[in-house]
Biopython code that builds the backbone (N, CA, C, O; Angstrom):
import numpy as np
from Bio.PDB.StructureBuilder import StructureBuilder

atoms = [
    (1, "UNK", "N", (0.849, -1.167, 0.000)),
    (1, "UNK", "CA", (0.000, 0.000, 0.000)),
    (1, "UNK", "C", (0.896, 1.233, 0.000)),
    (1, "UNK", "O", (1.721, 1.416, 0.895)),
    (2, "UNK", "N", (0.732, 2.024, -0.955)),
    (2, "UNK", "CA", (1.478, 3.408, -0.731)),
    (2, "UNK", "C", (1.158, 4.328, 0.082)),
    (2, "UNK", "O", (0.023, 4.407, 0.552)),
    (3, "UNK", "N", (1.838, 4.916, 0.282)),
    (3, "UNK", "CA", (1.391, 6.141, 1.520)),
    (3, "UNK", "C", (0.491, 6.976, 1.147)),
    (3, "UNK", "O", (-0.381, 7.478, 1.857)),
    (4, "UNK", "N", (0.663, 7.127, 0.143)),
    (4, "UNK", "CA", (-1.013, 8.027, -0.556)),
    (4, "UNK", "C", (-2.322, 7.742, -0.018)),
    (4, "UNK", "O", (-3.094, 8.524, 0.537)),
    (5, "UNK", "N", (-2.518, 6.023, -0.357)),
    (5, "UNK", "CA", (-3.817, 6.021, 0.000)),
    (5, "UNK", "C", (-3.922, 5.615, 1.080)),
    (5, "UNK", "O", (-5.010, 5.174, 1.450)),
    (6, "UNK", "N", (-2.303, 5.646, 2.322)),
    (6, "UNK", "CA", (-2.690, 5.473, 3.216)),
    (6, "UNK", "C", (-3.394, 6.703, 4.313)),
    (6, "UNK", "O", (-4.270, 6.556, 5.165)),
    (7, "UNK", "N", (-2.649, 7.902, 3.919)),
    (7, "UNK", "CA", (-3.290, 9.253, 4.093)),
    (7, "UNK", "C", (-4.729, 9.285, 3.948)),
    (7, "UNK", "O", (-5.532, 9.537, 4.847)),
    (8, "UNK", "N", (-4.996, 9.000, 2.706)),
    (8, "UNK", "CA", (-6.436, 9.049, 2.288)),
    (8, "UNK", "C", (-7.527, 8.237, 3.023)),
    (8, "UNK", "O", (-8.715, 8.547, 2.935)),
    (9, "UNK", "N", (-7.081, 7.170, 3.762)),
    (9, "UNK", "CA", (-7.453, 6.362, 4.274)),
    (9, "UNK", "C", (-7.613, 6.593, 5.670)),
    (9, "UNK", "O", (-8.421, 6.192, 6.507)),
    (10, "UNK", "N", (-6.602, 7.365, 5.693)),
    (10, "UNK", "CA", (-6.796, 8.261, 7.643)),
    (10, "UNK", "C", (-7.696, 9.068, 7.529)),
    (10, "UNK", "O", (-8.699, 8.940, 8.230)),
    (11, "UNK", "N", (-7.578, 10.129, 6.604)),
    (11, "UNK", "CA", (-8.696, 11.462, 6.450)),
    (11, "UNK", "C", (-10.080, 10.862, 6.737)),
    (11, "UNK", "O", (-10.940, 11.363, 7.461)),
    (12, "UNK", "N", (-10.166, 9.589, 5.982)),
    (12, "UNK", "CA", (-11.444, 8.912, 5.732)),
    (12, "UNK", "C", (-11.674, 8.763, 7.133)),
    (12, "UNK", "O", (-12.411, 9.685, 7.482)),
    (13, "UNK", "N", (-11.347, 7.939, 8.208)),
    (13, "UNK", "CA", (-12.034, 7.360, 9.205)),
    (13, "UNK", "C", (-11.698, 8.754, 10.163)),
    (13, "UNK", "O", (-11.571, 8.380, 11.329)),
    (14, "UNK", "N", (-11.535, 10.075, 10.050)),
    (14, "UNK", "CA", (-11.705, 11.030, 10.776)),
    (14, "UNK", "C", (-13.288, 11.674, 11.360)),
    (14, "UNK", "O", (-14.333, 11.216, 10.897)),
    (15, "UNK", "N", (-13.293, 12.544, 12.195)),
    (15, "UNK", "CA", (-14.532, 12.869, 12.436)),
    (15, "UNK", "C", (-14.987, 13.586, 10.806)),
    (15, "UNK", "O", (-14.210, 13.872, 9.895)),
    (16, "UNK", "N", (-16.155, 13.708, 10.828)),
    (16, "UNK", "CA", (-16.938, 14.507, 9.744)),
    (16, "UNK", "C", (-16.249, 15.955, 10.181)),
    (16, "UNK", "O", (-15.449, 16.504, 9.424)),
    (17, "UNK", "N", (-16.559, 16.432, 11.243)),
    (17, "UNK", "CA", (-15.800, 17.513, 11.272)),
    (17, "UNK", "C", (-14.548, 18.213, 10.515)),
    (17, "UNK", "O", (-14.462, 19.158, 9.731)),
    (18, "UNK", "N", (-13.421, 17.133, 11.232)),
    (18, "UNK", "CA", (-12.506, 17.057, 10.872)),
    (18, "UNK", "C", (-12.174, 17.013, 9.456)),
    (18, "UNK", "O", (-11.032, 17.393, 9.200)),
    (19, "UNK", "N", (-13.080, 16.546, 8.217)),
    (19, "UNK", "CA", (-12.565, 16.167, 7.453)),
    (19, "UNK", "C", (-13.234, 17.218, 6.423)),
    (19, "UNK", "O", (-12.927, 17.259, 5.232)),
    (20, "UNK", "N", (-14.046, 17.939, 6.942)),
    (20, "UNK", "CA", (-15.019, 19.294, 6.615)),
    (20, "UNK", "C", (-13.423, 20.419, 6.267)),
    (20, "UNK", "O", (-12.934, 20.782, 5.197)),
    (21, "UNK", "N", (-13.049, 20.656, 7.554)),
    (21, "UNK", "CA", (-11.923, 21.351, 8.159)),
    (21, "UNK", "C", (-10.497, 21.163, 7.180)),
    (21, "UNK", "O", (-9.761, 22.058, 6.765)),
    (22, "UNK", "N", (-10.400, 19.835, 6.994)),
    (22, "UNK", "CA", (-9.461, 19.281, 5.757)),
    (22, "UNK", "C", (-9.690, 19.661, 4.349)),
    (22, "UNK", "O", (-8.752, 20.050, 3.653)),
    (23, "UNK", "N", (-11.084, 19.550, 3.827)),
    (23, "UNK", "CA", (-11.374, 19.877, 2.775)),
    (23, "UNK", "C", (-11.408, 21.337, 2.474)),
    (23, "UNK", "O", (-11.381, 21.723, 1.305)),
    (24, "UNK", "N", (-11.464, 22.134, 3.443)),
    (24, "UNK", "CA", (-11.508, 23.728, 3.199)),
    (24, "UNK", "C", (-10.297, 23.777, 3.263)),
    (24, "UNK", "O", (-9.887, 24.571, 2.417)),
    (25, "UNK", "N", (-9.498, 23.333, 3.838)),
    (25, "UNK", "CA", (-7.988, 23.683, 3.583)),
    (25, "UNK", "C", (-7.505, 23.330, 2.383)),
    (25, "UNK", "O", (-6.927, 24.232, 1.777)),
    (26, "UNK", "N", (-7.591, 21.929, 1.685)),
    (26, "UNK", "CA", (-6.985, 21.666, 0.709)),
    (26, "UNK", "C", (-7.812, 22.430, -0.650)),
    (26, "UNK", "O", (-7.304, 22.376, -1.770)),
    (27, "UNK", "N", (-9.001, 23.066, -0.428)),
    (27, "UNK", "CA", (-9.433, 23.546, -1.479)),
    (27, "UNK", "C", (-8.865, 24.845, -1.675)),
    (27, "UNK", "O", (-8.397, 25.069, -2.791)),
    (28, "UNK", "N", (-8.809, 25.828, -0.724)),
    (28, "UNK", "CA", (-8.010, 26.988, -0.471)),
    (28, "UNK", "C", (-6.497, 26.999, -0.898)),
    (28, "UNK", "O", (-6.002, 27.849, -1.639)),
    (29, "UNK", "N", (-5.832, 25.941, -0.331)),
    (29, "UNK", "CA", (-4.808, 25.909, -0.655)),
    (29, "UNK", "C", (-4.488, 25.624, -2.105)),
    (29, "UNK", "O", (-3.458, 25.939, -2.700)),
    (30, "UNK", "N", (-5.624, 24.924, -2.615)),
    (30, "UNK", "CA", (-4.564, 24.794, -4.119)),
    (30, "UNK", "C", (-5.268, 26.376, -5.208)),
    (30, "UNK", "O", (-4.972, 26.730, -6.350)),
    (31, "UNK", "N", (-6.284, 26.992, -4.159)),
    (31, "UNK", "CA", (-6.455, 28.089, -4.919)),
    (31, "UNK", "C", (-5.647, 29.376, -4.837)),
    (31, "UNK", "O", (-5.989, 30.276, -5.604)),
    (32, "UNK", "N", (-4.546, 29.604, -3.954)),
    (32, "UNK", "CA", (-3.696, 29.934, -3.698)),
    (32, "UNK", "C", (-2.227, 29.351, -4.257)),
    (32, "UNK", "O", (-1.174, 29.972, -4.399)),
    (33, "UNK", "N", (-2.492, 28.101, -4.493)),
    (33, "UNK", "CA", (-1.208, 27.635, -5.378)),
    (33, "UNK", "C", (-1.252, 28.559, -6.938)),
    (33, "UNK", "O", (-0.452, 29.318, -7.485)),
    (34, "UNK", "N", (-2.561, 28.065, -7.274)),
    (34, "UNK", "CA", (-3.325, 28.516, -8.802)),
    (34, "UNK", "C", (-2.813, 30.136, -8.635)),
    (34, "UNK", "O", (-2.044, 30.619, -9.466)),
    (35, "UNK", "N", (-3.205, 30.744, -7.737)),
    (35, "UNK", "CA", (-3.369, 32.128, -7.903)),
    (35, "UNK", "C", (-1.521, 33.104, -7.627)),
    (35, "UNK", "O", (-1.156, 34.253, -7.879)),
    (36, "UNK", "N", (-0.818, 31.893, -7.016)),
    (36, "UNK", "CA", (0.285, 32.617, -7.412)),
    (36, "UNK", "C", (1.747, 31.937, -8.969)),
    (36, "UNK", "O", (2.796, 32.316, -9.489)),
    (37, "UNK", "N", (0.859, 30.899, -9.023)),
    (37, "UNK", "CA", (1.893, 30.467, -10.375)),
    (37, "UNK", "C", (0.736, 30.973, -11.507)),
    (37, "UNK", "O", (1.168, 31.465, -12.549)),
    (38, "UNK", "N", (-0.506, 30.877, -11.344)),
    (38, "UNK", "CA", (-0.962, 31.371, -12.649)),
    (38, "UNK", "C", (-2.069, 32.942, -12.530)),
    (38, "UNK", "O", (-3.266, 33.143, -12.737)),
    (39, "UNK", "N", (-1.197, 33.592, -12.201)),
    (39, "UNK", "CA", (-1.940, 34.729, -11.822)),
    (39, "UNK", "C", (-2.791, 35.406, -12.873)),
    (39, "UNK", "O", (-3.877, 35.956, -12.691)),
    (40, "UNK", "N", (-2.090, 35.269, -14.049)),
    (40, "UNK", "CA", (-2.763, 35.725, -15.495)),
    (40, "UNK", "C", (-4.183, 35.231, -15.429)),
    (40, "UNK", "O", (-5.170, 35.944, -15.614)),
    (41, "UNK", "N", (-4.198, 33.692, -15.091)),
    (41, "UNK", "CA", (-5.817, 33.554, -15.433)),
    (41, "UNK", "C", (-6.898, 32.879, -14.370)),
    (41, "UNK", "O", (-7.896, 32.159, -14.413)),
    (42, "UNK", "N", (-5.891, 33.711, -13.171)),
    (42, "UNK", "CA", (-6.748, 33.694, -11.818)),
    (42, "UNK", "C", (-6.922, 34.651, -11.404)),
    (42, "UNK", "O", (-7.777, 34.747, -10.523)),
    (43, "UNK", "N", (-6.269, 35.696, -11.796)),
    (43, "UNK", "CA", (-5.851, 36.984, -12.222)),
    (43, "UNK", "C", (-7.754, 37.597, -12.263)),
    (43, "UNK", "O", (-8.375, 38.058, -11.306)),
    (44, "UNK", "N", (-8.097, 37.455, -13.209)),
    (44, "UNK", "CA", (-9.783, 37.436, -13.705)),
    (44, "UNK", "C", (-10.563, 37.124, -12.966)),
    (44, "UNK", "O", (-11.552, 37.753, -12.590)),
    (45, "UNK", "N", (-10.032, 35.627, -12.534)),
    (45, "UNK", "CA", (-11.345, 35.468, -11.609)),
    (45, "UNK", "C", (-11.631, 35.611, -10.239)),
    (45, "UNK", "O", (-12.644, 35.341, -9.593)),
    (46, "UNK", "N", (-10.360, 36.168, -9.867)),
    (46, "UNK", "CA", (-10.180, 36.283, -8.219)),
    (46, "UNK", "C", (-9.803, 37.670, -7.767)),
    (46, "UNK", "O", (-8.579, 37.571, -7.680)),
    (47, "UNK", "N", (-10.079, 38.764, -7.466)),
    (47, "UNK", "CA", (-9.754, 39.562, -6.667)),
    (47, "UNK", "C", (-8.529, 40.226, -5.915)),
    (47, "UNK", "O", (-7.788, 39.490, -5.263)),
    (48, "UNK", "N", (-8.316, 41.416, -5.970)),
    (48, "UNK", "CA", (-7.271, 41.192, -4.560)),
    (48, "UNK", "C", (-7.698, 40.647, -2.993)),
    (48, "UNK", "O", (-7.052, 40.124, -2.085)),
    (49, "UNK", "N", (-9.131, 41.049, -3.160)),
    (49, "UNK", "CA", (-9.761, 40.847, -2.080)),
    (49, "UNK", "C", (-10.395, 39.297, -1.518)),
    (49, "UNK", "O", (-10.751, 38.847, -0.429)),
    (50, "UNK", "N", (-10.303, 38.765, -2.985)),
    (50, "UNK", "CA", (-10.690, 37.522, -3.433)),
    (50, "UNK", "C", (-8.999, 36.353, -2.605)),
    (50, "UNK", "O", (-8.858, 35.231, -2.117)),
    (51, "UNK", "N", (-8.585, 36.917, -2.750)),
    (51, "UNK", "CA", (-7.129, 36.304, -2.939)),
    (51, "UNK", "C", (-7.019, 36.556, -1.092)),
    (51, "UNK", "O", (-6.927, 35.559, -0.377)),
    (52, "UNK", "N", (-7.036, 37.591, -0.636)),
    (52, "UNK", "CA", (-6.510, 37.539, 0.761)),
    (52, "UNK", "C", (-7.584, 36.806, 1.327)),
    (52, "UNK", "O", (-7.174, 35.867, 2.009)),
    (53, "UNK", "N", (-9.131, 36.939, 1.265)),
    (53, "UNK", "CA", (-10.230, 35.535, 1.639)),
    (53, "UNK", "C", (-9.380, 34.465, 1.775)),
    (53, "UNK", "O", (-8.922, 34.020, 2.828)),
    (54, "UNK", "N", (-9.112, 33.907, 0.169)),
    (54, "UNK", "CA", (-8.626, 32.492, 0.642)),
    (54, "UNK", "C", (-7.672, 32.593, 1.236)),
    (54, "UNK", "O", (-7.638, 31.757, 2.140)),
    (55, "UNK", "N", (-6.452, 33.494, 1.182)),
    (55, "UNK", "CA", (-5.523, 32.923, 2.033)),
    (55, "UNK", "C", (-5.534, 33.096, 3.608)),
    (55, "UNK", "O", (-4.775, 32.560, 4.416)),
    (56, "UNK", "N", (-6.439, 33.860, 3.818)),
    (56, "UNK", "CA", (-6.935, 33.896, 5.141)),
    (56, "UNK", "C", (-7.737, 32.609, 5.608)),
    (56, "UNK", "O", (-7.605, 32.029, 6.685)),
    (57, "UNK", "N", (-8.639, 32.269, 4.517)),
    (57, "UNK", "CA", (-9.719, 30.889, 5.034)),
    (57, "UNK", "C", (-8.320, 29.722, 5.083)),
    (57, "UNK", "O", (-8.149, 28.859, 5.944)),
    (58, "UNK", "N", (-7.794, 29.894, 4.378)),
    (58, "UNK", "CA", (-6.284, 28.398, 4.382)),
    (58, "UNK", "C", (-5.664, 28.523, 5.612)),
    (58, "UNK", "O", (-5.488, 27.569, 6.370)),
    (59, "UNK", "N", (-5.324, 29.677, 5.844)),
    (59, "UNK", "CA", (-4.517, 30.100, 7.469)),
    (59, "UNK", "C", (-5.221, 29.178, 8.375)),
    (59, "UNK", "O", (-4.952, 28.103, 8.909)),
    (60, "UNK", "N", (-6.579, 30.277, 8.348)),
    (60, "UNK", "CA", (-7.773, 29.469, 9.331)),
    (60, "UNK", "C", (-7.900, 28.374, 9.351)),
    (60, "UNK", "O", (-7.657, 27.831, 10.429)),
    (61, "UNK", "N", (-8.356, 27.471, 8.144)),
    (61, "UNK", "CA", (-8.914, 25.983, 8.686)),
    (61, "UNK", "C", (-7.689, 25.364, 9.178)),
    (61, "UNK", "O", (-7.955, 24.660, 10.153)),
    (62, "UNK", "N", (-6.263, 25.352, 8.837)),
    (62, "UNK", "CA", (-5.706, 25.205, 9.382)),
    (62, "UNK", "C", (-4.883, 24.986, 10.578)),
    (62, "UNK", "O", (-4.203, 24.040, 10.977)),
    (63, "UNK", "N", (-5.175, 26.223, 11.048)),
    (63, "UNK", "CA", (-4.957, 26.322, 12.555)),
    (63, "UNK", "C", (-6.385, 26.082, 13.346)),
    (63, "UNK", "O", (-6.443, 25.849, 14.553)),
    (64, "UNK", "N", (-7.387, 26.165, 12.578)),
    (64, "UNK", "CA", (-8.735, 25.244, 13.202)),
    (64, "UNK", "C", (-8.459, 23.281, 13.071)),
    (64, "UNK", "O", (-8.973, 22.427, 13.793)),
    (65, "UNK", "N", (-7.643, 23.101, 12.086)),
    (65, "UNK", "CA", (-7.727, 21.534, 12.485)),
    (65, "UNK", "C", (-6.488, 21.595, 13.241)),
    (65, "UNK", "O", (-6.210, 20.408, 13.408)),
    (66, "UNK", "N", (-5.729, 22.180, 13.706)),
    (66, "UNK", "CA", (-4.444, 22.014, 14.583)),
    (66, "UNK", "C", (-5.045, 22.065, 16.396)),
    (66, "UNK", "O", (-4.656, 21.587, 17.461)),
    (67, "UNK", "N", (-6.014, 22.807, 16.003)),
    (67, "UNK", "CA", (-6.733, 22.867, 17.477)),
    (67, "UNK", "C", (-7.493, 21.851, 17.409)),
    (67, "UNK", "O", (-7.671, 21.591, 18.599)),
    (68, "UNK", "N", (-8.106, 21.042, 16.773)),
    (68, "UNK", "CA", (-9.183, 20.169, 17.097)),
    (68, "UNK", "C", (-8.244, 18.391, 16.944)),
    (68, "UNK", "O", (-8.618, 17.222, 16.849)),
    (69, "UNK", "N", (-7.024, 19.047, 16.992)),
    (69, "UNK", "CA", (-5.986, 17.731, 17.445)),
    (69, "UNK", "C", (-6.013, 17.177, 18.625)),
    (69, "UNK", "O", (-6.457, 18.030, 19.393)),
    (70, "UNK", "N", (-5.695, 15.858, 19.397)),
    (70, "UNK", "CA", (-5.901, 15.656, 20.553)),
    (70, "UNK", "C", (-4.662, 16.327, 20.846)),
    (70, "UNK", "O", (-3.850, 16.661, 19.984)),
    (71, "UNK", "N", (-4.512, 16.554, 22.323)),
    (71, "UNK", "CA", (-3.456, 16.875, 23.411)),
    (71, "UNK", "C", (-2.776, 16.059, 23.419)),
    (71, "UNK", "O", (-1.718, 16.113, 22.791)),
    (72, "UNK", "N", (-3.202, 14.822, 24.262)),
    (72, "UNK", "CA", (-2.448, 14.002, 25.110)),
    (72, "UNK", "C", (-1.874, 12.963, 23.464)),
    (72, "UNK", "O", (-2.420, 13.277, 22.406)),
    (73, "UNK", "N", (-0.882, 11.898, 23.456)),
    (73, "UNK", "CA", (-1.121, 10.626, 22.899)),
    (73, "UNK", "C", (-0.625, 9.953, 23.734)),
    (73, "UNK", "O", (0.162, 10.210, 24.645)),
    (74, "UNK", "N", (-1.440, 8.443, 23.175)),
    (74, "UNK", "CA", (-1.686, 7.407, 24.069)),
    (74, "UNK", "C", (-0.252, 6.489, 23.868)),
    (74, "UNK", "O", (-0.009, 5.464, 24.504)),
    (75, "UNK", "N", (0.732, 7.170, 22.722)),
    (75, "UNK", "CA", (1.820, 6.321, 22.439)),
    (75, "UNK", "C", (2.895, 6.800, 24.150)),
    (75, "UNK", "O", (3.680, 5.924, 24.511)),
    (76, "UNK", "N", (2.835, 8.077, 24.999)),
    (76, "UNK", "CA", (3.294, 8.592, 25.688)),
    (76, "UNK", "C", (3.615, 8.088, 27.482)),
    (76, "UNK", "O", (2.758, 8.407, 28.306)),
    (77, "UNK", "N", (4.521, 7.529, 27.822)),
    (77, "UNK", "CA", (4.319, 6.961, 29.371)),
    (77, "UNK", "C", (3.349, 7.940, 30.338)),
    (77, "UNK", "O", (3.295, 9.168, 30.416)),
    (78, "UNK", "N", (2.775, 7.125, 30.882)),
    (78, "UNK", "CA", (1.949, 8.533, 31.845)),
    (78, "UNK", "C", (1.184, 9.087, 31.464)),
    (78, "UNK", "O", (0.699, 10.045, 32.065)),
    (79, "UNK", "N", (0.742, 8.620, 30.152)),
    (79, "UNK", "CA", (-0.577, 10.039, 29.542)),
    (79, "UNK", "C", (-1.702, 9.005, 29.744)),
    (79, "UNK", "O", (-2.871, 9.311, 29.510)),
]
sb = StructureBuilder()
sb.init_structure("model")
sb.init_model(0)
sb.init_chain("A")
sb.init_seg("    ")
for serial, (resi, resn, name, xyz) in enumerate(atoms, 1):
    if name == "N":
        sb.init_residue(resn, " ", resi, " ")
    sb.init_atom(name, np.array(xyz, "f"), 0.0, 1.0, " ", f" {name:<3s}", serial, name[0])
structure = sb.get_structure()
C-alpha cells in the first residue's frame, strides 16, 4: 500500500468535522497555489480581495484543524 492512500485512508475514518476542516484547507490551498503560479488567469477570476479571503480561510482551517488535534497521545508513558 502506498502512503497516498494510506493518508487518504486516515482522512477517511476522521470525524466529519474534521474532514469538513481538511477539505476547506486543501481547497483553499490549491487556490492559492493557482493564484500565485498562474496569476494571469486567476488573475480574472479572483480579486485582490478575493485572494486575501482564501488565504486567510487556508490560514484558518488550518490552525482550526491544529486545534481540534488531541493533546495528550496514548503512544506517551503517563498520559
Amino acid at each position: 500500500m502506498s502512503s497516498m492512500s494510506g493518508g487518504i485512508e486516515a482522512v477517511a475514518e476522521q470525524d466529519p468535522d474534521k474532514q469538513i476542516v481538511l477539505g476547506v484547507w486543501a481547497i483553499s490551498g490549491v487556490l492559492m497555489l493557482l493564484a500565485f503560479f498562474l496569476p494571469s488567469s486567476i488573475g480574472t477570476a479572483l480579486t485582490g480581495r478575493g485572494v486575501i479571503t482564501v488565504a486567510i480561510t487556508f490560514i484558518g482551517s488550518g490552525l482550526i484543524y491544529l486545534a481540534m488535534l488531541p493533546i495528550h497521545s496514548g503512544n506517551r508513558p503517563g498520559a
